[in-house]
VMD Tcl script that draws the C-alpha trace (Angstrom):
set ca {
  {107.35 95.45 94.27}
  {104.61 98.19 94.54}
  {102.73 100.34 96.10}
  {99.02 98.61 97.09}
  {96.25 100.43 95.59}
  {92.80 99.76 97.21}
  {89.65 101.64 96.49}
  {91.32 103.45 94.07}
  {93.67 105.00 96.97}
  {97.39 104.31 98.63}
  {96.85 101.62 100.90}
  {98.34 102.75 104.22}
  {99.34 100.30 106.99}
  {98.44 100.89 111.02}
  {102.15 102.25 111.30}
  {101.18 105.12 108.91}
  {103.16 103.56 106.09}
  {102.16 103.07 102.29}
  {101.39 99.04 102.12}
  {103.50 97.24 99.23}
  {102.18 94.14 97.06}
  {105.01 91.92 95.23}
  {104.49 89.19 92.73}
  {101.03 87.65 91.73}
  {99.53 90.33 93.98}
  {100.50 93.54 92.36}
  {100.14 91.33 88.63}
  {96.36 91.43 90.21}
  {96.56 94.90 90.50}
  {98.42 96.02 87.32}
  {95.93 93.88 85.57}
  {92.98 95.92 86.88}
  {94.64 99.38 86.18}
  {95.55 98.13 82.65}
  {91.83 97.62 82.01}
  {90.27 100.19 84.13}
  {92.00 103.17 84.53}
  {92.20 105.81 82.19}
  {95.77 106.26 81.12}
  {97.30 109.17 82.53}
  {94.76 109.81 85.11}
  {96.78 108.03 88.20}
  {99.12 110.84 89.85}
  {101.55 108.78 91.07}
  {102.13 107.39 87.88}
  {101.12 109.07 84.55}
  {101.90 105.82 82.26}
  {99.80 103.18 84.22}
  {96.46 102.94 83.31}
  {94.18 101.37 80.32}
  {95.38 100.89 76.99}
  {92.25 102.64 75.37}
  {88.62 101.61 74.05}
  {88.14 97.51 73.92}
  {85.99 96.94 71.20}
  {84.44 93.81 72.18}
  {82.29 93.25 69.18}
  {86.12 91.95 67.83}
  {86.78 87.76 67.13}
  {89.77 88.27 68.52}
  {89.19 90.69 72.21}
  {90.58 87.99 74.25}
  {93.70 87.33 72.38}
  {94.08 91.23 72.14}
  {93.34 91.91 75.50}
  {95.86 89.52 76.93}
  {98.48 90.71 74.55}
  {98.12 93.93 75.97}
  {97.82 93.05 79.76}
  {101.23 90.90 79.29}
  {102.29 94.11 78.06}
  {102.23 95.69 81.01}
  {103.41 92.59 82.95}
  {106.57 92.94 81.02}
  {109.31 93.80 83.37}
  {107.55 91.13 86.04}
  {107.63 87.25 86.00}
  {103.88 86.77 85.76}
  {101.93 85.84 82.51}
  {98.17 86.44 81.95}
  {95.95 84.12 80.07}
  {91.79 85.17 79.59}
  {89.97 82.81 80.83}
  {86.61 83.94 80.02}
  {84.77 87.02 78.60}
  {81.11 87.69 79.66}
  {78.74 90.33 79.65}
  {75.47 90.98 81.22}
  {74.69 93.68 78.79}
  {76.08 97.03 80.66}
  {79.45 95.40 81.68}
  {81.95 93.21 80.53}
  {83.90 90.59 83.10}
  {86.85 89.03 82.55}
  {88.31 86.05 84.18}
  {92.41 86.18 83.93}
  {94.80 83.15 85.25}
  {98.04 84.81 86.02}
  {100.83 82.60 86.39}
  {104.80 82.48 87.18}
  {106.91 80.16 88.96}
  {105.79 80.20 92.00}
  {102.03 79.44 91.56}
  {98.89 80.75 90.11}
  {95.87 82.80 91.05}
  {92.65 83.98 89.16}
  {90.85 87.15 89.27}
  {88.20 89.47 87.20}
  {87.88 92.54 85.98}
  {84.69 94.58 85.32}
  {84.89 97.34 82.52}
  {82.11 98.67 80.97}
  {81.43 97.79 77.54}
  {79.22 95.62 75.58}
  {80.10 92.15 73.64}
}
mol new
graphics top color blue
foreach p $ca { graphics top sphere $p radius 0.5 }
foreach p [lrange $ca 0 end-1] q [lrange $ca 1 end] { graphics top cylinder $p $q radius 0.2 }
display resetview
């Protein structure tokens, strides 16, 4: 369990408390700090963040890039797979599965970069 992040800021409920996210949810989220966030730039935690520049000019960006986001879906039970890599020139998407045993969900992530 974690603290939810939205808008790049602690997600606080009506009752004036932080909001949590749990299982495919905060994968989601880890998923998008691991490829968005510099490392060491979020205060509440100095090791989250991205894993440094993607070169997507690589044959193998997808394989490396879901090595590295299962890396930091280590100590959960959730397992990322790329789906897709596409660019439209300025930024990259990328379309994830994350699965564990209690379902599946999908989601992207923008970065900049080019293919």
């Amino acid at each position: 369990m974690d603290i939810k992040i939205e808008n790049g800021d602690l997600s606080i409920a009506q009752n004036g408390i932080p909001e949590r996210v749990a299982g495919l949810e905060q994968a989601v989220q880890q998923v998008n700090f691991a490829l968005k966030i510099p490392k060491g730039s979020f205060v509440y935690n100095r090791e989250a963040g991205a894993f440094g520049d993607i070169d997507f000019s690589d044959v193998d960006v997808g394989k490396k890039i879901e090595a590295k986001v299962n890396e930091c879906l280590l100590h959960t039970d959730v397992y990322a797979f790329v789906d897709y890599i596409s660019s439209d020139g300025e930024n990259v998407t990328i379309g994830f599965v994350l699965k564990n045993n209690f379902g599946e969900c999908t989601t992207e992530v923008v970065v900049n970069g080019q293919l």
